[in-house]
PDB file of N, CA, C and O in Angstrom:
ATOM      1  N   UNK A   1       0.842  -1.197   0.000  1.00  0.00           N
ATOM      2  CA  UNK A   1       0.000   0.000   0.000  1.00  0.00           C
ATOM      3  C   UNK A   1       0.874   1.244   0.000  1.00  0.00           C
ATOM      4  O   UNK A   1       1.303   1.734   1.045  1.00  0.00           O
ATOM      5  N   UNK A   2       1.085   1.660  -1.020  1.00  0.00           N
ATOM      6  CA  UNK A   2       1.698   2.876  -1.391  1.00  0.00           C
ATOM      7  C   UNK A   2       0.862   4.571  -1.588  1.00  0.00           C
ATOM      8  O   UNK A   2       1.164   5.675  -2.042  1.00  0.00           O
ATOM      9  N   UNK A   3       0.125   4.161  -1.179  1.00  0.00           N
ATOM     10  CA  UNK A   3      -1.020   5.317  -1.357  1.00  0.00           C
ATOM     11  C   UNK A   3      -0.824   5.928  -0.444  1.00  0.00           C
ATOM     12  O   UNK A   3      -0.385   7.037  -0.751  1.00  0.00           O
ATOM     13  N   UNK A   4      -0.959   5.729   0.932  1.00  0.00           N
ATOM     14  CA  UNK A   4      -0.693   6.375   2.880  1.00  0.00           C
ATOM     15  C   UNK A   4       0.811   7.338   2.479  1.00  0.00           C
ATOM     16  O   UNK A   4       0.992   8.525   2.749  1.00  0.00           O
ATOM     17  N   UNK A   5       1.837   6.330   1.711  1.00  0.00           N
ATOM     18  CA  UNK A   5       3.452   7.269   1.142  1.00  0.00           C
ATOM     19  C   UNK A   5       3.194   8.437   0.257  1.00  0.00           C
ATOM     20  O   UNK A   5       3.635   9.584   0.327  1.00  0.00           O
ATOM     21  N   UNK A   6       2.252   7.800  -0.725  1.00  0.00           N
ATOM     22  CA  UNK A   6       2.289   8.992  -1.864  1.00  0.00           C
ATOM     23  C   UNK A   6       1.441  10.271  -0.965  1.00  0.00           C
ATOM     24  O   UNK A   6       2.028  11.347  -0.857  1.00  0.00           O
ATOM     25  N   UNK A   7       0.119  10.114  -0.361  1.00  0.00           N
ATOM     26  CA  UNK A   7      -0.246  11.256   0.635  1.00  0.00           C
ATOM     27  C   UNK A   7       0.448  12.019   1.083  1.00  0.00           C
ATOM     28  O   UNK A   7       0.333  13.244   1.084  1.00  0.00           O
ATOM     29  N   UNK A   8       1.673  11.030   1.746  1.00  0.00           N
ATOM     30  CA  UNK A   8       2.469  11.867   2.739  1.00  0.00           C
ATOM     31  C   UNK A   8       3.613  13.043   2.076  1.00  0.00           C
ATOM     32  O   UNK A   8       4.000  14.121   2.526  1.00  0.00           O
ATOM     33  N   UNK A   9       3.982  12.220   0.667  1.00  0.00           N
ATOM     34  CA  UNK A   9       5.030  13.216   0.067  1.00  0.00           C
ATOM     35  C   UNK A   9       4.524  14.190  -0.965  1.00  0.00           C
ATOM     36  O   UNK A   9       5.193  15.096  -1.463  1.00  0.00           O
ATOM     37  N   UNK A  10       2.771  13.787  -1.332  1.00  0.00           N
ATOM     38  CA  UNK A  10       2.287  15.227  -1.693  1.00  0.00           C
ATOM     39  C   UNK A  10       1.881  16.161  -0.927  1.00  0.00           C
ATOM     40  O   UNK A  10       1.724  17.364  -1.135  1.00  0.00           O
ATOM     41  N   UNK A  11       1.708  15.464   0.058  1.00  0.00           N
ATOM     42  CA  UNK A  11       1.222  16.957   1.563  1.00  0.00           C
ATOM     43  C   UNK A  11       2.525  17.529   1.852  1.00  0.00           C
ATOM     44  O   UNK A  11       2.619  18.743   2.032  1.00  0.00           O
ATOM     45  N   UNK A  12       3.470  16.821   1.910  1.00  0.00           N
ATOM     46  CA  UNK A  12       4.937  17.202   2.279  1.00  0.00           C
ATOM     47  C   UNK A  12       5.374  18.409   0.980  1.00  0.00           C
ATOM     48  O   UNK A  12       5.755  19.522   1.345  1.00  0.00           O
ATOM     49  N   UNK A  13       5.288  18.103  -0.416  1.00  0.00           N
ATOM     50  CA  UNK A  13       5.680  18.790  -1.102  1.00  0.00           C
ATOM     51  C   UNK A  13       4.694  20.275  -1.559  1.00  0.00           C
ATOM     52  O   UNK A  13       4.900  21.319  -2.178  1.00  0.00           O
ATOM     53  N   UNK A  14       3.561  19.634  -0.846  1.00  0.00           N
ATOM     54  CA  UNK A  14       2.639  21.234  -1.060  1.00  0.00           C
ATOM     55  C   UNK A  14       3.184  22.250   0.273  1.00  0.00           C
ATOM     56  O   UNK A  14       3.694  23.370   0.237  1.00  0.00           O
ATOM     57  N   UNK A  15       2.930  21.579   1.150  1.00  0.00           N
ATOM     58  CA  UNK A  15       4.066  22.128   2.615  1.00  0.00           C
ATOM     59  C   UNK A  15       5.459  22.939   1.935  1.00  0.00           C
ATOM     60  O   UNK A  15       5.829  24.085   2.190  1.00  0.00           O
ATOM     61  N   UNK A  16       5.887  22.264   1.294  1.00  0.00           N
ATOM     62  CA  UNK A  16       7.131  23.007   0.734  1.00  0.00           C
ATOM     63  C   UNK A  16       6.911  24.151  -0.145  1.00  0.00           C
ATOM     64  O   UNK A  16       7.219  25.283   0.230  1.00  0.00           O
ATOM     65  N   UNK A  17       6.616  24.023  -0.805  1.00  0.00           N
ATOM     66  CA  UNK A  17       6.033  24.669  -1.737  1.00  0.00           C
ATOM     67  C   UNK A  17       5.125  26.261  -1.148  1.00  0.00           C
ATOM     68  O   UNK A  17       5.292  27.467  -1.333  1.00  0.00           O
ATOM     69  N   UNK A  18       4.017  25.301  -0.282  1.00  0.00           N
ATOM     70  CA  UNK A  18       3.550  27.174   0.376  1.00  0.00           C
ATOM     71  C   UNK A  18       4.568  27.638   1.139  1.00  0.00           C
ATOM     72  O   UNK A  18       4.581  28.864   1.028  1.00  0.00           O
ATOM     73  N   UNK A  19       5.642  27.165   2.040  1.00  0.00           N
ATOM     74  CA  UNK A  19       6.366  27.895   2.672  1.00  0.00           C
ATOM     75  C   UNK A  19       7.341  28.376   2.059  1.00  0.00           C
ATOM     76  O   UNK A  19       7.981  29.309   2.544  1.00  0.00           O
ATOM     77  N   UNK A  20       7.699  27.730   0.647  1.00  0.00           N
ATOM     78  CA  UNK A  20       8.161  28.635  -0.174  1.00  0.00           C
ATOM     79  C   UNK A  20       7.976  29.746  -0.949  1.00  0.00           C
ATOM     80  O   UNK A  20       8.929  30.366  -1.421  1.00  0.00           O
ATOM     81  N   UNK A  21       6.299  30.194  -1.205  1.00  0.00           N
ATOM     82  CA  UNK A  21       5.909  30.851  -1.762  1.00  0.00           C
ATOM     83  C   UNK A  21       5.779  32.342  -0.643  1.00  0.00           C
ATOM     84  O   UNK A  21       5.757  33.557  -0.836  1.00  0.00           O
ATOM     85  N   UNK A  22       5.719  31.535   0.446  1.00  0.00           N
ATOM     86  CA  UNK A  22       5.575  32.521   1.597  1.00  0.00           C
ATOM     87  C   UNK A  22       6.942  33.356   2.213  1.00  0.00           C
ATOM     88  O   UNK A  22       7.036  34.423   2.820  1.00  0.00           O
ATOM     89  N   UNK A  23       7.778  32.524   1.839  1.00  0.00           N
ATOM     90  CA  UNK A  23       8.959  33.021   1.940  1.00  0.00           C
ATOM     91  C   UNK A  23       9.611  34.094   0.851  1.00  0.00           C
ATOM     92  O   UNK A  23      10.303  35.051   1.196  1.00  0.00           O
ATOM     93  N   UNK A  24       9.237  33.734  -0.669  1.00  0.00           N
ATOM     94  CA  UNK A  24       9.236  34.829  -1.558  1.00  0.00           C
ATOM     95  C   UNK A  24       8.670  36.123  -1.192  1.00  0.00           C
ATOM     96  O   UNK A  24       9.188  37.235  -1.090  1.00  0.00           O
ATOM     97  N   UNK A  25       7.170  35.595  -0.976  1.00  0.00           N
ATOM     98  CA  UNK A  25       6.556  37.004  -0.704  1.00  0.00           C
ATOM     99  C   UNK A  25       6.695  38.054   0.627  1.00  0.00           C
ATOM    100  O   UNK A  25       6.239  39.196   0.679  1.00  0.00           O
ATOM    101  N   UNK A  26       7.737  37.078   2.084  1.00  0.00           N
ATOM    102  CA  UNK A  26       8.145  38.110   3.098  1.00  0.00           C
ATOM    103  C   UNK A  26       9.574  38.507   2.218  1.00  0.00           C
ATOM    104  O   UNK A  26      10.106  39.472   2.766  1.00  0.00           O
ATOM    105  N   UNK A  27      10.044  38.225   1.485  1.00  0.00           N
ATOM    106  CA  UNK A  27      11.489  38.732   1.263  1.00  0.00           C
ATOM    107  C   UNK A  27      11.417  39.677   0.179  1.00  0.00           C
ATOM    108  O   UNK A  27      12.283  40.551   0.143  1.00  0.00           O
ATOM    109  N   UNK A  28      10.367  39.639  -0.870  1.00  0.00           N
ATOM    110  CA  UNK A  28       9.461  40.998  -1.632  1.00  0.00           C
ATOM    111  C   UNK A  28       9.300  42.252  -0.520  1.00  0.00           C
ATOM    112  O   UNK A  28       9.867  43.336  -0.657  1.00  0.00           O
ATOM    113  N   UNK A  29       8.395  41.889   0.641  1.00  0.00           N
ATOM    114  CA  UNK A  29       8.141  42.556   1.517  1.00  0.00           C
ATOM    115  C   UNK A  29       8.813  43.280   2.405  1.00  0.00           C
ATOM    116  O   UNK A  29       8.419  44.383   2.785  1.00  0.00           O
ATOM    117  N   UNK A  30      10.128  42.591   2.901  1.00  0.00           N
ATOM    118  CA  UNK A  30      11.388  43.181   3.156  1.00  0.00           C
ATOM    119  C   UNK A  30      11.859  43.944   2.045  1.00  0.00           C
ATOM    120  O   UNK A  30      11.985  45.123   2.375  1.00  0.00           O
ATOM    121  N   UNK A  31      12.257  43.665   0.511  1.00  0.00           N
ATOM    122  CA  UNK A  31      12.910  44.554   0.065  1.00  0.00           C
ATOM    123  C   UNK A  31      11.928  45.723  -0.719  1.00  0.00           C
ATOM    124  O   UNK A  31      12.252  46.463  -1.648  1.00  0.00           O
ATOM    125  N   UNK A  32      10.828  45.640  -0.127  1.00  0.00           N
ATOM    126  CA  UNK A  32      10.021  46.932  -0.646  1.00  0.00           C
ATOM    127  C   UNK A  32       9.952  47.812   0.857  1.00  0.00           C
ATOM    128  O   UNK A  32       9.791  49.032   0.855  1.00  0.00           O
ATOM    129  N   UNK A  33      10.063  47.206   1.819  1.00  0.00           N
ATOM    130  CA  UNK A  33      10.344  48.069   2.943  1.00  0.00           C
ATOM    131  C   UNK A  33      11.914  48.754   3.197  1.00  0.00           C
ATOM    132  O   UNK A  33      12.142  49.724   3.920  1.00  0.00           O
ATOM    133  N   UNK A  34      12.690  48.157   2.585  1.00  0.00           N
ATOM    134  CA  UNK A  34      14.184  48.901   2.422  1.00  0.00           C
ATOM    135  C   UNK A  34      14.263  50.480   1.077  1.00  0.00           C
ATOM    136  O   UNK A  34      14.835  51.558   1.239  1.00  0.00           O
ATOM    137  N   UNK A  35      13.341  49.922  -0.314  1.00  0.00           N
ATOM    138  CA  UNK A  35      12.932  50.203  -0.644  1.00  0.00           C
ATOM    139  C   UNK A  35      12.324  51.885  -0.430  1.00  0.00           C
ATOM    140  O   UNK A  35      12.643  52.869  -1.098  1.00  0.00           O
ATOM    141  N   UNK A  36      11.809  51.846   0.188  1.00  0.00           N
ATOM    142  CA  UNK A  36      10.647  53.152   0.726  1.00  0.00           C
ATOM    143  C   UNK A  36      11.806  53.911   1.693  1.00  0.00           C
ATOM    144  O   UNK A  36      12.154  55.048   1.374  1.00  0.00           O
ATOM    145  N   UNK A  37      12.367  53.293   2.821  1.00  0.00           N
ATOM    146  CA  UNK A  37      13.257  53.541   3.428  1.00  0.00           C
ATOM    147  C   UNK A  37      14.134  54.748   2.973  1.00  0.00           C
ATOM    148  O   UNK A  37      14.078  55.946   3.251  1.00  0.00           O
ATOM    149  N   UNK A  38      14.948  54.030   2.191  1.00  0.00           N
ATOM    150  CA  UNK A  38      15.982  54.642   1.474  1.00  0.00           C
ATOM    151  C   UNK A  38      14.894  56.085   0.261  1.00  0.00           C
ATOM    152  O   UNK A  38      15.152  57.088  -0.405  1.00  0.00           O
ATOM    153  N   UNK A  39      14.095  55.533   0.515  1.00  0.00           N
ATOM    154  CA  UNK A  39      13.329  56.535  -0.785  1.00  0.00           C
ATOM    155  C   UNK A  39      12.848  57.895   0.790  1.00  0.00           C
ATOM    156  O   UNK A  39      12.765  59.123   0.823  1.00  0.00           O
ATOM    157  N   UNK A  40      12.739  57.289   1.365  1.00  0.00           N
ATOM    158  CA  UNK A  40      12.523  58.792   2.311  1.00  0.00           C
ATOM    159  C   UNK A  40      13.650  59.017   2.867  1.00  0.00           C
ATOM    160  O   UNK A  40      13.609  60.208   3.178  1.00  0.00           O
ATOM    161  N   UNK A  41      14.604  58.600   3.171  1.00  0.00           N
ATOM    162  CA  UNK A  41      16.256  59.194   3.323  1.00  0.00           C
ATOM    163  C   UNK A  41      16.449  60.573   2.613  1.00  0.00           C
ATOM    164  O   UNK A  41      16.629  61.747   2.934  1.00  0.00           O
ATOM    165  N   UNK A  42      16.289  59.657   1.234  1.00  0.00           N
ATOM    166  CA  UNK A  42      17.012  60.680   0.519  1.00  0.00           C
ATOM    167  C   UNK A  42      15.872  61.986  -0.068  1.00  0.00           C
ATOM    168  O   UNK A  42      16.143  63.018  -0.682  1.00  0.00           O
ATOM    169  N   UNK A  43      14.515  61.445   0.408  1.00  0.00           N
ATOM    170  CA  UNK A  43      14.002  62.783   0.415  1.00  0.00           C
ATOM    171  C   UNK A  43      14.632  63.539   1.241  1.00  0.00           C
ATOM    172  O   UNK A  43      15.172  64.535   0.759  1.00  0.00           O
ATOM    173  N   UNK A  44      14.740  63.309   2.625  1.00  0.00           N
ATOM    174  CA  UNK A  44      14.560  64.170   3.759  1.00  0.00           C
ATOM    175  C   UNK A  44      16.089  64.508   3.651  1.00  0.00           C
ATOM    176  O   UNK A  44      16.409  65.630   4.044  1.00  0.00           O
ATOM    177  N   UNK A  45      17.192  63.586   3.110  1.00  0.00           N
ATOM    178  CA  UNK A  45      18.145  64.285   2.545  1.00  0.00           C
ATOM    179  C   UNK A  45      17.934  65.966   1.815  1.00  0.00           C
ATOM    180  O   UNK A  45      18.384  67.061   2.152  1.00  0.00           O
ATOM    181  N   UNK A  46      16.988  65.503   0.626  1.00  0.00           N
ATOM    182  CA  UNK A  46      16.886  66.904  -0.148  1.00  0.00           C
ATOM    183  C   UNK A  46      16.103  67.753   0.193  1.00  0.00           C
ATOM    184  O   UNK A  46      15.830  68.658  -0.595  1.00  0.00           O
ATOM    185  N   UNK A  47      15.386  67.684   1.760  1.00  0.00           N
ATOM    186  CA  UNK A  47      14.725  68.598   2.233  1.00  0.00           C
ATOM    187  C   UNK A  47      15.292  69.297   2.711  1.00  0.00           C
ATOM    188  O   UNK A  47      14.877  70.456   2.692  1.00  0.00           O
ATOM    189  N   UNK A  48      16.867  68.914   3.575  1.00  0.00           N
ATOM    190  CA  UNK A  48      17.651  69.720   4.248  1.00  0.00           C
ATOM    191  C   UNK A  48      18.408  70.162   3.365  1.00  0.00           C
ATOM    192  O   UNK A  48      18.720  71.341   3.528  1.00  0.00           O
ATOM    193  N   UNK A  49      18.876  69.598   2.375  1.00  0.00           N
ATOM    194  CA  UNK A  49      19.394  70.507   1.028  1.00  0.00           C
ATOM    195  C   UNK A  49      18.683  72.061   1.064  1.00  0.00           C
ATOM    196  O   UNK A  49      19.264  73.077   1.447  1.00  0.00           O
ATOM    197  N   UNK A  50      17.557  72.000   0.666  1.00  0.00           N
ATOM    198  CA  UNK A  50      16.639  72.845   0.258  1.00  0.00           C
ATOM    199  C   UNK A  50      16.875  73.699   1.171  1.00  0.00           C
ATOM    200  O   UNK A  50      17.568  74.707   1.028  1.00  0.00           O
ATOM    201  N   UNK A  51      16.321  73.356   2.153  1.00  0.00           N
ATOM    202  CA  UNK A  51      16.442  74.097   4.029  1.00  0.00           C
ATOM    203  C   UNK A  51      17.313  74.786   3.860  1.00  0.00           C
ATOM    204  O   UNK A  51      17.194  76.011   3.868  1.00  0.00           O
ATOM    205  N   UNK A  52      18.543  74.091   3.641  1.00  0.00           N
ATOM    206  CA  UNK A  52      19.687  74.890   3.841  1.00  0.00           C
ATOM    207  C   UNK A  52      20.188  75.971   2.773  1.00  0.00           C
ATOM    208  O   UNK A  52      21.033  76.785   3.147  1.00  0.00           O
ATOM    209  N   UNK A  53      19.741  76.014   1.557  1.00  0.00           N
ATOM    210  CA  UNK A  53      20.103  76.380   0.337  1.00  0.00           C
ATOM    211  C   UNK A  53      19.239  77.955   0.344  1.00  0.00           C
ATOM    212  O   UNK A  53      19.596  79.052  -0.085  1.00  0.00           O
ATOM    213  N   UNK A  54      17.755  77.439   1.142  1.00  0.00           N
ATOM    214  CA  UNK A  54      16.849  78.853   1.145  1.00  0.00           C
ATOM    215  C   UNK A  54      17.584  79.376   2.579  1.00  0.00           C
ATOM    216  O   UNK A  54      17.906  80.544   2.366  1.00  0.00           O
ATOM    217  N   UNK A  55      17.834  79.134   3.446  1.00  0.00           N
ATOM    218  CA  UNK A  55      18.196  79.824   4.223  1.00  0.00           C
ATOM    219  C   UNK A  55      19.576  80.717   4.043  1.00  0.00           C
ATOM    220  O   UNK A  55      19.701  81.754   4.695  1.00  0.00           O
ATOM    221  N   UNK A  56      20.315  80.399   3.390  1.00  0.00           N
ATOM    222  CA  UNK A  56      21.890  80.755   2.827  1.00  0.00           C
ATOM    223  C   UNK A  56      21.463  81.842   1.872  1.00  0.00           C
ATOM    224  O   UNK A  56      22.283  82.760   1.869  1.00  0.00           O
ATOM    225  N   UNK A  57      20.130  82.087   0.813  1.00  0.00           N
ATOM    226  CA  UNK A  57      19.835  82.830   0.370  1.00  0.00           C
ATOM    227  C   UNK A  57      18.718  83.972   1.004  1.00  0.00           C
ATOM    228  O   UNK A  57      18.582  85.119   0.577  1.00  0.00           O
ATOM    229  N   UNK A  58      18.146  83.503   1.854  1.00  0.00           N
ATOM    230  CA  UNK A  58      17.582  84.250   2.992  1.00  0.00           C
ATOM    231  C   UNK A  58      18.897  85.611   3.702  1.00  0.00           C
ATOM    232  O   UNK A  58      18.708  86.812   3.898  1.00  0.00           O
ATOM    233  N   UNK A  59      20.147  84.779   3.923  1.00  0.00           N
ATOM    234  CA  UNK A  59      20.892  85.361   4.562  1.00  0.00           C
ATOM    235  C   UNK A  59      21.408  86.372   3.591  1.00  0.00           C
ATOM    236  O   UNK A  59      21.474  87.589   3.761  1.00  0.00           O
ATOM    237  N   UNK A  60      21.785  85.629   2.479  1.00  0.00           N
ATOM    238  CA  UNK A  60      22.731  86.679   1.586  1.00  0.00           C
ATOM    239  C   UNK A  60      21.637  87.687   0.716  1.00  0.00           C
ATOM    240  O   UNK A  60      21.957  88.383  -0.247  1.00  0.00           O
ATOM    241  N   UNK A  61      20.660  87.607   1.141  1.00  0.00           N
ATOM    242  CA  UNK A  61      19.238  88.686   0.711  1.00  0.00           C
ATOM    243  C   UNK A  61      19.336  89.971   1.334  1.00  0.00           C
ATOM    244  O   UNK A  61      19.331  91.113   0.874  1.00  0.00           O
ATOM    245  N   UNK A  62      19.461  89.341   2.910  1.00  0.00           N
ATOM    246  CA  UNK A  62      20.068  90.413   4.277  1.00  0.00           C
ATOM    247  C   UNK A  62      20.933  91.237   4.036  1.00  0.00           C
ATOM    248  O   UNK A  62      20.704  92.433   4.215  1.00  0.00           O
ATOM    249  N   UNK A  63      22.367  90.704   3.483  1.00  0.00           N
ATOM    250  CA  UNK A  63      23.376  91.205   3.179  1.00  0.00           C
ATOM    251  C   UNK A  63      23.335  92.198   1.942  1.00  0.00           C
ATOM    252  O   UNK A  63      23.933  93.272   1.865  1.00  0.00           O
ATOM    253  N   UNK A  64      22.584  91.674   1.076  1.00  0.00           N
ATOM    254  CA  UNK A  64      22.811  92.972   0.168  1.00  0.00           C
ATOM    255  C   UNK A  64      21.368  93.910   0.064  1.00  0.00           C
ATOM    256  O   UNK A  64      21.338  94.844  -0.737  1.00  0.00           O
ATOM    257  N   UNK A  65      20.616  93.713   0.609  1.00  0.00           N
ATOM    258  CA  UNK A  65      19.515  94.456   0.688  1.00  0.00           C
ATOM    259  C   UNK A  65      19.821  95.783   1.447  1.00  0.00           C
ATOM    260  O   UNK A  65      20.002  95.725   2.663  1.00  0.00           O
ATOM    261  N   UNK A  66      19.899  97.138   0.702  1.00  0.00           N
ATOM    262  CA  UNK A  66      20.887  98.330   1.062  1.00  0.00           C
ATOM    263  C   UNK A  66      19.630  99.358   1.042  1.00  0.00           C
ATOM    264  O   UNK A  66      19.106  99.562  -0.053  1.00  0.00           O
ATOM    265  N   UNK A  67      19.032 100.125   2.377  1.00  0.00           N
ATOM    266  CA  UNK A  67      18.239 101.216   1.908  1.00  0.00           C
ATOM    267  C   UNK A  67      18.694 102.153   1.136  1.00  0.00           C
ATOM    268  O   UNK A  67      19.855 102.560   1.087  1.00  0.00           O
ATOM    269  N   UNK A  68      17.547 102.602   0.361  1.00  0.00           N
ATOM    270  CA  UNK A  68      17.632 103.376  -1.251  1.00  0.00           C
ATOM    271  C   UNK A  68      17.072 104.444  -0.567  1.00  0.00           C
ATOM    272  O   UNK A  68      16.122 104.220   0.184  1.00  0.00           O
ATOM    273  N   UNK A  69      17.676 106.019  -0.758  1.00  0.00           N
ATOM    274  CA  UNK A  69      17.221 106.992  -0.608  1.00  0.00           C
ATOM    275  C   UNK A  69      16.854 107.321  -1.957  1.00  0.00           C
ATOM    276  O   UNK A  69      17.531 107.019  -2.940  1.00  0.00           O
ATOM    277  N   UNK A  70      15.502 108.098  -1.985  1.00  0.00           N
ATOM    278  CA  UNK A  70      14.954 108.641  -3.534  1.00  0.00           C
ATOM    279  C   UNK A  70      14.964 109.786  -3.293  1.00  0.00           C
ATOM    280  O   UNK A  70      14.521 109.971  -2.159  1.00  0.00           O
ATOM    281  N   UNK A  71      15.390 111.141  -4.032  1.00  0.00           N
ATOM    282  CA  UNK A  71      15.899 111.837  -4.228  1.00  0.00           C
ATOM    283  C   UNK A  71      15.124 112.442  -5.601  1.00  0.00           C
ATOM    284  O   UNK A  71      15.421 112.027  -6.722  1.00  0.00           O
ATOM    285  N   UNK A  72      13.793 113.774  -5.310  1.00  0.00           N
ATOM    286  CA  UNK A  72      13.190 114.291  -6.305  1.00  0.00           C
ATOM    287  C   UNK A  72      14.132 115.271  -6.993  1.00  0.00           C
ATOM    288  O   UNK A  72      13.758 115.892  -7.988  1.00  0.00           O
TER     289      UNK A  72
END
């Protein structure tokens, strides 16, 4: 009776099989969470870019902004 064996190594190989499929789809899931990660880094990278770039021109606005006497 080979039938009780063959059961056992198609339940065994569907077993394999979903925990393999499940394993694809947490390691998708991990690298779409690294993914996003790195994608808001380097926003918030270029936010402080920005930050810093308007403020440096904020400053040097200060600096040359000279009252104008008008003179009829």
């Amino acid at each position: 009776m080979n039938t009780g064996d063959e059961i056992d190594a198609a339940a065994a190989a569907d077993a394999a099989a979903a925990a393999a499929a499940e394993d694809e789809q947490l390691q998708q899931l991990q690298q779409q969470e690294m993914q996003q990660q790195q994608q808001q880094e380097m926003q918030q990278q270029q936010q402080q870019q920005l930050l810093q770039q308007l403020q440096h021109l904020l400053h040097q606005e200060h600096e040359y902004i000279l009252p104008v006497s008008v003179s009829y």
